[in-house]
N, C-alpha and C positions, 0 to 999 in steps of 0.2 A: 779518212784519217787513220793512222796507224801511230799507235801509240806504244812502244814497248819501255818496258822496267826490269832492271835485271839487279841484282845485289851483290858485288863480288864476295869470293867465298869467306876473305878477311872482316866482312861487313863495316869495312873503311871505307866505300864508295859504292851510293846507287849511282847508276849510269842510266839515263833518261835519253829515249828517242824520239822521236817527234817527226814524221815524214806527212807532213798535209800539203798538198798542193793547191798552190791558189793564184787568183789571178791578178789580185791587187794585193799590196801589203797590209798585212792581217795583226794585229795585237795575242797576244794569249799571255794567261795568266796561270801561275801556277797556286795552288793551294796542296801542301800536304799534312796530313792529318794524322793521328794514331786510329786504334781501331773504336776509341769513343767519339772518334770524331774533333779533336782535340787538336789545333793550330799547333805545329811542333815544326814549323820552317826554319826557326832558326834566324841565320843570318842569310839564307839563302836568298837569291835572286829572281823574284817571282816575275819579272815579266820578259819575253820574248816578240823580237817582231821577223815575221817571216814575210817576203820576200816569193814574185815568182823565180827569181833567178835564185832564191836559199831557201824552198819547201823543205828541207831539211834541216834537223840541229839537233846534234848528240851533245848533252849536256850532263859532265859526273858530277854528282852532289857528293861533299864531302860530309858523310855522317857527322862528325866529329862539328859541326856547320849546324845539326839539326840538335832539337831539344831534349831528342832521347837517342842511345845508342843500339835499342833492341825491341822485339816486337813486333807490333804490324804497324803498317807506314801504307798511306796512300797517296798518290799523285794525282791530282784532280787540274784538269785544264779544260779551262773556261775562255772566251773569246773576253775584250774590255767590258762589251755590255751584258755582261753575265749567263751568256748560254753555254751550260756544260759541252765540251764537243767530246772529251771521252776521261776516263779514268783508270789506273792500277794501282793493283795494290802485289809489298812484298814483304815478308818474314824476316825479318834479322833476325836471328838464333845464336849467334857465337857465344851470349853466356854461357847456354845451353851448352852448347860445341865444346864449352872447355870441359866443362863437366864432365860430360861425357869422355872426353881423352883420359880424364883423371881416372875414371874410372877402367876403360881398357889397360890406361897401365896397371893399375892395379890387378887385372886378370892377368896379363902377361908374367907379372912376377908373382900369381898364384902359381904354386907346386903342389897342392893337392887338390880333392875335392869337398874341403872346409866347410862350413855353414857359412862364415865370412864369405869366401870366394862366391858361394851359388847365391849370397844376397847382393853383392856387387853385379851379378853376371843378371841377377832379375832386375834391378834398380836400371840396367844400362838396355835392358830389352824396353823395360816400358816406357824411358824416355826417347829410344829412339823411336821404337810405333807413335809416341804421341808425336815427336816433332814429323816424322816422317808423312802422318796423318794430316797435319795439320798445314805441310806445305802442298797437301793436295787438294785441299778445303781451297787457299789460296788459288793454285791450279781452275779451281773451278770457278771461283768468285769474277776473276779476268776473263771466263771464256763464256758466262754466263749472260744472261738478259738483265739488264739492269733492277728490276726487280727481287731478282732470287739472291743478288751479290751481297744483302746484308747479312742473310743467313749466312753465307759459307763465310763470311768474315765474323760473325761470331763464333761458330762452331772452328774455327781454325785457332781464333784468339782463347779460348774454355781451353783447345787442346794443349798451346803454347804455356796459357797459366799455369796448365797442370804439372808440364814436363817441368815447370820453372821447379815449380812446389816439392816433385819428387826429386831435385837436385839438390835443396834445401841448401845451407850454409856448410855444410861438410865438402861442400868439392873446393873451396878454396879459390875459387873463377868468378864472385859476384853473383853467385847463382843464387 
């Protein structure tokens, strides 16, 4: 089975693949989560039936469709009678993402080297290492052994909180 998850960069649509080959028509079920493990489907369409002649199905979830618009999201498919057959997980950030703009503009229309400006230019380093950290934690969690994936989804979600935390209410984006 080959499962991929991808988030486009607007975080308006996850795009869901699904390529399992089979020889009779098969049931699956989706379940997506946050990173507590927390039912956050929405109004989405959790069941899928594949086909040997359509072992394939690209299917984009409209965020805007699920119960939260940011964070970590997991994809969990399962067969009808409940055997996991694989899982991903992906990061939405664009609160973040705004934050962050806010801030480079605000570098760009620094003109000296201010206290201001070198706290905006520190504030925007340690939210980029932490998101940038943290969709590597992700990185890992997908290419990992079932076992080790909750860690790296914790350690992704602690980084994710933190960059929230350092964006605080001053960027103006929800952050």
């Amino acid at each position: 089975m080959a499962l991929n998850l991808n988030a486009a960069h607007s975080c308006k649509f996850l795009t869901l693949n699904i390529n399992y080959p089979v020889q009779v028509s098969t049931q699956l079920l989706l379940s997506i989560v946050d990173a507590s493990g927390i039912d956050v489907s929405g109004s989405v369409n959790p069941l899928f039936t594949l086909t040997n002649a359509s072992s394939s199905i690209s299917y984009p979830i409209p965020v805007s469709e699920l119960s939260v618009s940011s964070g970590i999201i997991t994809i969990i498919v399962t067969t009808v009678a409940g055997t996991e057959v694989d899982r991903k997980t992906v990061l939405l950030h664009c609160d973040i993402d705004c934050c962050l703009t806010k801030l480079t503009n605000e570098l760009i229309e620094c003109s000296c080297d201010c206290a201001k400006c070198a706290s905006s230019l520190a504030k925007a380093q340690k939210i980029l290492l932490l998101l940038t950290s943290a969709d590597y934690a992700i990185v890992q969690a997908n290419d990992s052994e079932v076992n080790a994936r909750p860690g790296f989804i914790l350690d992704a979600n602690s980084k994710y909180l933190k960059a929230k935390e350092v964006c605080d209410d001053s960027c103006g984006c929800d952050c």
